[in-house]
C-alpha positions as CSV (number, residue, x, y, z in Angstrom):
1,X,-1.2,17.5,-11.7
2,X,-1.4,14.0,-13.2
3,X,-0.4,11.0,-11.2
4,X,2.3,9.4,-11.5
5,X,2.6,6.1,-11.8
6,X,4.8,3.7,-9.5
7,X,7.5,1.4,-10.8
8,X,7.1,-1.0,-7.9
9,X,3.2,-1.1,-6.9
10,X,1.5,-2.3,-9.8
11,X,-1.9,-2.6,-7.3
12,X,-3.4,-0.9,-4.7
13,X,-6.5,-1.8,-3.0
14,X,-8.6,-1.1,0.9
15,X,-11.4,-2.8,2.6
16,X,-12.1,0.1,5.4
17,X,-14.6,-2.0,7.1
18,X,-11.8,-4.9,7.4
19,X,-9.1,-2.5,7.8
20,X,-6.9,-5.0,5.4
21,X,-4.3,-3.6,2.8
22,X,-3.6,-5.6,-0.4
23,X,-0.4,-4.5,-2.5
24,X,0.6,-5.8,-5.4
25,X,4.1,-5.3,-6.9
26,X,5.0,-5.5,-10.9
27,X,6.5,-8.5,-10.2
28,X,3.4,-10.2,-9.3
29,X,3.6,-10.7,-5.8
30,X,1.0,-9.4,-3.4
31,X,0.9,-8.6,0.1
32,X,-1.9,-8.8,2.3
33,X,-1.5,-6.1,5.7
34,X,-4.1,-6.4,8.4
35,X,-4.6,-3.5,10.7
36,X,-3.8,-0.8,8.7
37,X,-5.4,2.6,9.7
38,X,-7.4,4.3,7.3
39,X,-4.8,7.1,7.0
40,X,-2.1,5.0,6.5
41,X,-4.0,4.1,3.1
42,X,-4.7,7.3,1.9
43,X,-1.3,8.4,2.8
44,X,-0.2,5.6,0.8
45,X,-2.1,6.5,-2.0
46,X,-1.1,10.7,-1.7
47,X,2.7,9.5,-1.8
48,X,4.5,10.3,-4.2
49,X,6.8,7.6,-4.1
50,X,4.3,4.8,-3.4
51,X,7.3,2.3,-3.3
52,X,9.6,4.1,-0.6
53,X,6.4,4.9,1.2
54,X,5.5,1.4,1.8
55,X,9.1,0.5,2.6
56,X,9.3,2.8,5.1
57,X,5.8,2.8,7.1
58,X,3.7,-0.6,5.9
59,X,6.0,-3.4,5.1
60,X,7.4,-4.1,8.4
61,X,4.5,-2.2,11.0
62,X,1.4,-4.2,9.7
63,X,0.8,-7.7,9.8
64,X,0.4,-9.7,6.7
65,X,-2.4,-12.3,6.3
């Protein structure tokens, strides 16, 4: 199945070792979340509403830099 692409998240990237989030949106603003489990990421990534996903279980549980 081909991914689909999110009409919020225009950006996604991890550093493991750092454990730090960065998420940019379409409308060019990125978010930087410390903390954030490995899991957490690849659950990100496995949503299949990216958006809704970080809404709900990043925006307001991880710390932003």
């Amino acid at each position: 199945m081909a991914e689909e692409p999110s009409t919020s998240i225009d950006d996604i990237s991890y550093d493991e070792a750092r454990q730090q989030l960065t998420v940019t949106f379409t409308g060019g603003q990125t978010f930087i979340h410390l903390g954030v489990p490995s899991g957490i990421y690849a659950a990100l990534i496995a949503a299949g509403h990216r958006g809704s996903f970080y809404a709900e279980r990043i925006r307001g549980s991880y710390r932003r830099a």
